[in-house]
C-alpha positions in Angstrom: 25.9 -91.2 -97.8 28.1 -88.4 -98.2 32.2 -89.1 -98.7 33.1 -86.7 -95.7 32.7 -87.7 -92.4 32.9 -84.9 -90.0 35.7 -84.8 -87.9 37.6 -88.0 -89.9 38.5 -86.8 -93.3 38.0 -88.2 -96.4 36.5 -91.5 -96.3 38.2 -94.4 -99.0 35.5 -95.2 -102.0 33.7 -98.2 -100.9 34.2 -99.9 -104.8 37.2 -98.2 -106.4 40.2 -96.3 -105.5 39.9 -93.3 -107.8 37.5 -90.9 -108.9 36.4 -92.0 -112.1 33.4 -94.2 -113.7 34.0 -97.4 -115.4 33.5 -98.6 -118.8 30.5 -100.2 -117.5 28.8 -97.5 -115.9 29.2 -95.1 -119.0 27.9 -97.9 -121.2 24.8 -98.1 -118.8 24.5 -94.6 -118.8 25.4 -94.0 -114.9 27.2 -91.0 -115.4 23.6 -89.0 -116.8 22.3 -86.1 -115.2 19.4 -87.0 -112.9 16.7 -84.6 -114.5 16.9 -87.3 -117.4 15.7 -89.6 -115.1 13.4 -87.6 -113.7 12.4 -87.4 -117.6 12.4 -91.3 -118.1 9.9 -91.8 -114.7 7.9 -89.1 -116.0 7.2 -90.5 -119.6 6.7 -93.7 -118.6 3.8 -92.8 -115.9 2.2 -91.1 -118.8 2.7 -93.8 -121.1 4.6 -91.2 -123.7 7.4 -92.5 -126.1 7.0 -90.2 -129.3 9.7 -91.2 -132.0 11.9 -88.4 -132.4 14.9 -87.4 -134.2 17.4 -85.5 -132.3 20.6 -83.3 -133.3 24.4 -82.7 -131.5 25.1 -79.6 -133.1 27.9 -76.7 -132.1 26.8 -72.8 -132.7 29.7 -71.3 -131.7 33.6 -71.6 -131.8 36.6 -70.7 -129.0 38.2 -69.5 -132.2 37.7 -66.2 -134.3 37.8 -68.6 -137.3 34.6 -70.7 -138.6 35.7 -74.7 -138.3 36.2 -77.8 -135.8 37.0 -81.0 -136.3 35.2 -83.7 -134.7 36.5 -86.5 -132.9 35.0 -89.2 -130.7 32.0 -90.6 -132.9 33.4 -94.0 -132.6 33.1 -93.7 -129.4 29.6 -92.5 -129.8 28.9 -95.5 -131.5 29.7 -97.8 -129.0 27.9 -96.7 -126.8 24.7 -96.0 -128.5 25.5 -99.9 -130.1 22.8 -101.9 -129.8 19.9 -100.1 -129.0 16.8 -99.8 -130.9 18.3 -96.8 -132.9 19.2 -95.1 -136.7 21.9 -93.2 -136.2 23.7 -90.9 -138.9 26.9 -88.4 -138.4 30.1 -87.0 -139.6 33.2 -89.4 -140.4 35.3 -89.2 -137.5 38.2 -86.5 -138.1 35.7 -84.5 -140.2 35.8 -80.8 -140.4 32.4 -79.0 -139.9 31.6 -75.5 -139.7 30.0 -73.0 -137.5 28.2 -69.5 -138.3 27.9 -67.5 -135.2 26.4 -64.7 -136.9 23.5 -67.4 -138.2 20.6 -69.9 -136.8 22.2 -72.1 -139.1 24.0 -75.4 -137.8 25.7 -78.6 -139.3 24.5 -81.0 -136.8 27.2 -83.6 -136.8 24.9 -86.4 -135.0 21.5 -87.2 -135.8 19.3 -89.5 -133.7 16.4 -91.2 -134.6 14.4 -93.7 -132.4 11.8 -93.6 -129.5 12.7 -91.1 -126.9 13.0 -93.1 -123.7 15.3 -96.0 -125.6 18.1 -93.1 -125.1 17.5 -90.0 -123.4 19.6 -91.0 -120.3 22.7 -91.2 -123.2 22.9 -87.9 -124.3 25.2 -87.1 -121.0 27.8 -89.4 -122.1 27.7 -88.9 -125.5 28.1 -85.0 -125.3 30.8 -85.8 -123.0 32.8 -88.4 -125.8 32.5 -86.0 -128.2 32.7 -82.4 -126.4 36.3 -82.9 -125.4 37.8 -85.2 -128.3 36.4 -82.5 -130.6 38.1 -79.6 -128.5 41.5 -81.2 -128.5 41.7 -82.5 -132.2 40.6 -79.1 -133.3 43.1 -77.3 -131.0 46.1 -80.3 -131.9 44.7 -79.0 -136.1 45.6 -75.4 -135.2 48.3 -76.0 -134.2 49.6 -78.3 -136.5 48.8 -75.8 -139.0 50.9 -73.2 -137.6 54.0 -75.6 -137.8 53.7 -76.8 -141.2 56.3 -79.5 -142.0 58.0 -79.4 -138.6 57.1 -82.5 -136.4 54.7 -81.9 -133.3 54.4 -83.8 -130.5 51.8 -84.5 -127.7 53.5 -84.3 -124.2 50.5 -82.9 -122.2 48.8 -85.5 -120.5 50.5 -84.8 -117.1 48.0 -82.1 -117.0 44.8 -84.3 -117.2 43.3 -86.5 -115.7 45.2 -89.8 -116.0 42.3 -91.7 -117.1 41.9 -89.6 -120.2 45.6 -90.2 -121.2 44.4 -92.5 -124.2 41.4 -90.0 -125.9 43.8 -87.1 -125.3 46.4 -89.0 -127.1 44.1 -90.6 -130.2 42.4 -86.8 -130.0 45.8 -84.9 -130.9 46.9 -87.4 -133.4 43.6 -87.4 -135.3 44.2 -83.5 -134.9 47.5 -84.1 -136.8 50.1 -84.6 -134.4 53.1 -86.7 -135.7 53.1 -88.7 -132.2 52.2 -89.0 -128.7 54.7 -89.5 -125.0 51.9 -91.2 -123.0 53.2 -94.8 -123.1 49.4 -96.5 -122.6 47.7 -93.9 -125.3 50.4 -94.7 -127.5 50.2 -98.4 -127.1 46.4 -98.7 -127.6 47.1 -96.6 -130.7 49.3 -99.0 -131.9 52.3 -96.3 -131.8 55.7 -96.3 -130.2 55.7 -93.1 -127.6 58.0 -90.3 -128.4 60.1 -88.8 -125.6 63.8 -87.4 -124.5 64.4 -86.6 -121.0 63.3 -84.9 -118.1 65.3 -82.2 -115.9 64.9 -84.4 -113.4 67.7 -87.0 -114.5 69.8 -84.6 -114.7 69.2 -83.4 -111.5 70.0 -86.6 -110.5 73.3 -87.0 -111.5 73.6 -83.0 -110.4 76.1 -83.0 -113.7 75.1 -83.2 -117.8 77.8 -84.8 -118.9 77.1 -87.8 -117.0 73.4 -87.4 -117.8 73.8 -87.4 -121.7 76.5 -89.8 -121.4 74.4 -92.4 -118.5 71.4 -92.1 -121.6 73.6 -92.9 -124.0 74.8 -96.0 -123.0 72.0 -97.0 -121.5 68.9 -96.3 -123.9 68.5 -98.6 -127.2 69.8 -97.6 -130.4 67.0 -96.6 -132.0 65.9 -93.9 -129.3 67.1 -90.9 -130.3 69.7 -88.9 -128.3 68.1 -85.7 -127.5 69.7 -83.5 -124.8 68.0 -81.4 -122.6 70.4 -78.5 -122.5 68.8 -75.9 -120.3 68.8 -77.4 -116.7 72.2 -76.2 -114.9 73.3 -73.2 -117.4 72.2 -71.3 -120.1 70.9 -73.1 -123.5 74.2 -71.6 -125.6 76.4 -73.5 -123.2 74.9 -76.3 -122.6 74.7 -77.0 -126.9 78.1 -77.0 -126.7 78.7 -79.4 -123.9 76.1 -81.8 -125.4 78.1 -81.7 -128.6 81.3 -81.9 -127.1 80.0 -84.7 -124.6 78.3 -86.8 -127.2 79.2 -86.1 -130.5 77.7 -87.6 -133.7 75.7 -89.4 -131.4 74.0 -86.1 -131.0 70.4 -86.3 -133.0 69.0 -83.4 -131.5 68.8 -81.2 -128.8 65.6 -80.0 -126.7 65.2 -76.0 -125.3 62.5 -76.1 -122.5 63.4 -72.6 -121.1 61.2 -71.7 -118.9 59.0 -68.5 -119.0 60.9 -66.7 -116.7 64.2 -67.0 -118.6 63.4 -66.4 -122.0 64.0 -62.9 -123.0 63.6 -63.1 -126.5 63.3 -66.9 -127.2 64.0 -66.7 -130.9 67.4 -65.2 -130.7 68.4 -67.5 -127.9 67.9 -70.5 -130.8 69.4 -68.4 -133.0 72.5 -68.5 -131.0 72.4 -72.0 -130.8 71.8 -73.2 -134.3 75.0 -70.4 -134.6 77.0 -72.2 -132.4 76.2 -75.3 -133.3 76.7 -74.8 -137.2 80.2 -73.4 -136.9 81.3 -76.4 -134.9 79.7 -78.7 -137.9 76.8 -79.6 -136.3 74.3 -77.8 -138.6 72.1 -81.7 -138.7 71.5 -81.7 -135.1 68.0 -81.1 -135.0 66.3 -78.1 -132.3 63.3 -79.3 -130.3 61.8 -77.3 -128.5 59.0 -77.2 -125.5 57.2 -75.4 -122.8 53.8 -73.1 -122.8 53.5 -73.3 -127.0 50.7 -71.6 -128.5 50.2 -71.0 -132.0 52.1 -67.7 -132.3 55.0 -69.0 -130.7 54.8 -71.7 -133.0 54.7 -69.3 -136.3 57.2 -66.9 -135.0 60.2 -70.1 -134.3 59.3 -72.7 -137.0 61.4 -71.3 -139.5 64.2 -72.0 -137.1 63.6 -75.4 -134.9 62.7 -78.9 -136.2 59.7 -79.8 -134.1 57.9 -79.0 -131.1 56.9 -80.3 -127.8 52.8 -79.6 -126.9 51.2 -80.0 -124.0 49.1 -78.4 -121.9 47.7 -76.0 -124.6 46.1 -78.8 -126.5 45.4 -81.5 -123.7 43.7 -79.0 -121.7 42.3 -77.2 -124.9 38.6 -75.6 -124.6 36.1 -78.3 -124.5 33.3 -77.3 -127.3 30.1 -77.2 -125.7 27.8 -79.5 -128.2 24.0 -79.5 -127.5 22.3 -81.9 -128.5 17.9 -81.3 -129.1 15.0 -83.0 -130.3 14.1 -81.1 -133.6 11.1 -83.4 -134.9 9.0 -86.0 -133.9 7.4 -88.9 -136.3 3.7 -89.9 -135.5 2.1 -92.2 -137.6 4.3 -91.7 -140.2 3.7 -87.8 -140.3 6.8 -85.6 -139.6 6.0 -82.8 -137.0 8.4 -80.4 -137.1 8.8 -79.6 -133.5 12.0 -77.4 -131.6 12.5 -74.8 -128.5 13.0 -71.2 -129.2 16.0 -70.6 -130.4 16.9 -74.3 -132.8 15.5 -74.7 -135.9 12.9 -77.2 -136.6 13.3 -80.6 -139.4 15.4 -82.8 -139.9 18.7 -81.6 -142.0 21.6 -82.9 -144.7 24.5 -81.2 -145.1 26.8 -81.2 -148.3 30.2 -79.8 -149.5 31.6 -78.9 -152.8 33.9 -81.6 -153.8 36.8 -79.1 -154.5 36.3 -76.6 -151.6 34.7 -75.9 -148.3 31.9 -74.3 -149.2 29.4 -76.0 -146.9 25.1 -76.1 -147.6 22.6 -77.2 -145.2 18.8 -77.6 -146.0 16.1 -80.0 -145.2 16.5 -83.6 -145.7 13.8 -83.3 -148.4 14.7 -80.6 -150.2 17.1 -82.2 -153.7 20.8 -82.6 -153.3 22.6 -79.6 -155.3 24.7 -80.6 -157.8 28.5 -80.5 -157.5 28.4 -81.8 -153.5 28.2 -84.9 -151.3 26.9 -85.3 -148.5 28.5 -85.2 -144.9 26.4 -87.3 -142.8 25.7 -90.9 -143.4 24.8 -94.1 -141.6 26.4 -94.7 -138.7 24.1 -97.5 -136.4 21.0 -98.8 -137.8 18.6 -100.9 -136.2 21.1 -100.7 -133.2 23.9 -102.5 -135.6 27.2 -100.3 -136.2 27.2 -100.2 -140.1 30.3 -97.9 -140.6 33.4 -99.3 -141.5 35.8 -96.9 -139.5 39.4 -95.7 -140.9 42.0 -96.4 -139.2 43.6 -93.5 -137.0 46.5 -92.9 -140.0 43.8 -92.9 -142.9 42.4 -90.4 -140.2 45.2 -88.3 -139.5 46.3 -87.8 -143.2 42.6 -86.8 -144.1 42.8 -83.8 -141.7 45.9 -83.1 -142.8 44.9 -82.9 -146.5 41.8 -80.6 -145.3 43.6 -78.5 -142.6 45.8 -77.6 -145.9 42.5 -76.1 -148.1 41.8 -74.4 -144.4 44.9 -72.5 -144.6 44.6 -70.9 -148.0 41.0 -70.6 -148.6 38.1 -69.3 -146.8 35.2 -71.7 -145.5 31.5 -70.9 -146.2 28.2 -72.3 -144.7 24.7 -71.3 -145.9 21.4 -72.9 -146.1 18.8 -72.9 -148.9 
């Protein structure tokens, strides 16, 4: 029955309050699309269940450069855990690379098993990984762009509350040095990061008494970071914050809004000016509001860390595909795709000192001087991977992000 009743609104949900599926619905595969249904009925009336092995792959980028980082396979192994299934992919917070100007793919999922045991899946599992990956490769460039100055997540406001815990784990596997959403921090294990909002200022309709009410009020080991644009310009407000605070001062926070900038740079400028004459060069500059990566490059040689948000939590989702690229029959491979995808089942390998990426069939030898990049992930339905933790993670992207920056990745196939 449909949700709108004509004439009496909007109708309350019969089971839930909100919009949004439960853990138990994606883990039944609920949220599909129907024409894999339509699929399942249609098999089954024919009495067809071919084994085939399937591929998630990504042909092309949001970016003008060649890589991504994927994030969400743990998630893709819990959901695929347990049925009848080998399943082989990327280390979570891998890099992989894309040629748009090739047929060429690294798939970073490969699926083998009898059709119908998981056709109804691939909607959920696109959907775990299509938007993890987006954000942790938007949260790398980023994090790229600010080097050694800290960067935090504050953009979950702009999602959809119940992804406030993958946005979160996304960014920080993207290289993020924290999060502000208190439940994605604490199912990370993490203590959020935060300072304050205009709005407690408003409040108090006076600074001083803000700064001063936080002060007293917040623990110790919170840092006192002042929000020094609400009521008069940044400049001034430094300067009260000092004056109101003193070496209680850790750091201040610009979030000037768009409309006020001018030329943002020179408006820190006149801060960390202000500030340093008045001994104050160690209180640190945060700042916030509409970051991209070029505003990022052009202040980072002047601020201490930056606040993110809806550029990376609202980051382009990558639009995975996932197809069936050979089927097994009595043993036999039969290599088997749609126009456009290449048929057989693939490895992929690196150089050990550099991204220079080949992909080739599975039979074909391994070359010399690489590993490979997929690996056993579910076998016989059993989760086989020991996964890293998110740090172990975090510092491997980091570590990769930093060959990214001064070298050039290649992909080819032989």
């Amino acid at each position: 029955m449909d949700c709108m009743s004509s004439g009496k609104g909007m109708r309350d949900l019969p089971d839930r309050t909100f919009w949004l599926a439960s853990e138990d619905e994606i883990r039944n595969a609920e949220t599909t699309d129907v024409y894999f249904v339509y699929t399942l009925q249609i098999l089954e009336k024919k009495g067809l269940d071919p084994n085939v092995i399937m591929e998630v792959y990504l042909r092309n980028l949001p970016y003008p450069d060649s890589w991504g980082v994927v994030s969400g396979i743990y998630e893709v192994a819990k959901l695929l855990e347990g049925l009848p299934l080998n399943v082989r992919a990327m280390e979570e917070g891998e890099i992989f690379l894309v040629s748009p100007n090739s047929t060429v793919y690294e798939p970073v999922i490969q699926i083998e098993g009898k059709y119908r045991d998981f056709a109804k899946y691939e909607n959920p599992m696109l959907g775990l990984i299509c938007m993890s990956s987006g954000i942790s490769s938007k949260a790398a460039r980023v994090k790229m762009c600010a080097g050694d100055r800290a960067v935090f997540s504050f953009g979950t406001r702009r999602s959809h509350p119940a992804l406030a815990p993958m946005i979160e784990r996304a960014t920080y596997i993207g290289g993020f040095d924290n999060v502000s959403n208190v439940l994605g921090a604490k199912m990370m294990g993490k203590k959020p990061v935060g300072t304050m909002p205009h709005a407690l200022i408003q409040c108090f309709g006076d600074q001083k008494i803000a700064w001063k009410s936080f002060d007293e009020i917040m623990p110790k080991e919170i840092p006192r970071i002042a929000l020094v644009d609400t009521f008069s310009d940044e400049k001034t407000e430094a300067i009260m914050a000092l004056e109101t605070l003193g070496e209680n001062l850790y750091g201040i926070r610009l979030d000037t809004p768009r409309s006020r900038r001018g030329n943002w740079r020179k408006i820190i400028e006149e801060v960390k000016w202000e500030l340093k004459i008045r001994g104050a060069e160690k209180v640190k500059i945060f700042v916030s509001g509409g970051l991209d990566e070029d505003a990022i490059l052009e202040l980072r040689d002047l601020v201490d860390g930056f606040g993110v948000g809806t550029g990376v939590s609202n980051a382009p989702t990558f639009d995975f595909s996932a197809k069936i690229i050979e089927l097994i029959v009595d043993g036999r491979d039969i290599l088997r795709a749609k126009r456009g995808d290449i048929a057989g089942k693939k490895e992929v390998y690196r150089a050990r000192d550099r991204f220079d990426d080949i992909v080739t069939f599975y039979k074909n030898p391994k070359p010399k001087g690489y590993y490979p990049l997929l690996s056993d992930l579910i076998k016989n339905g059993k989760i086989v991977r020991k996964f890293k933790s998110l740090d172990e993670i975090r510092e491997s992207v980091l570590s990769k992000v930093k060959i990214l920056r001064e070298s050039k990745p290649t992909l080819r196939w032989v």
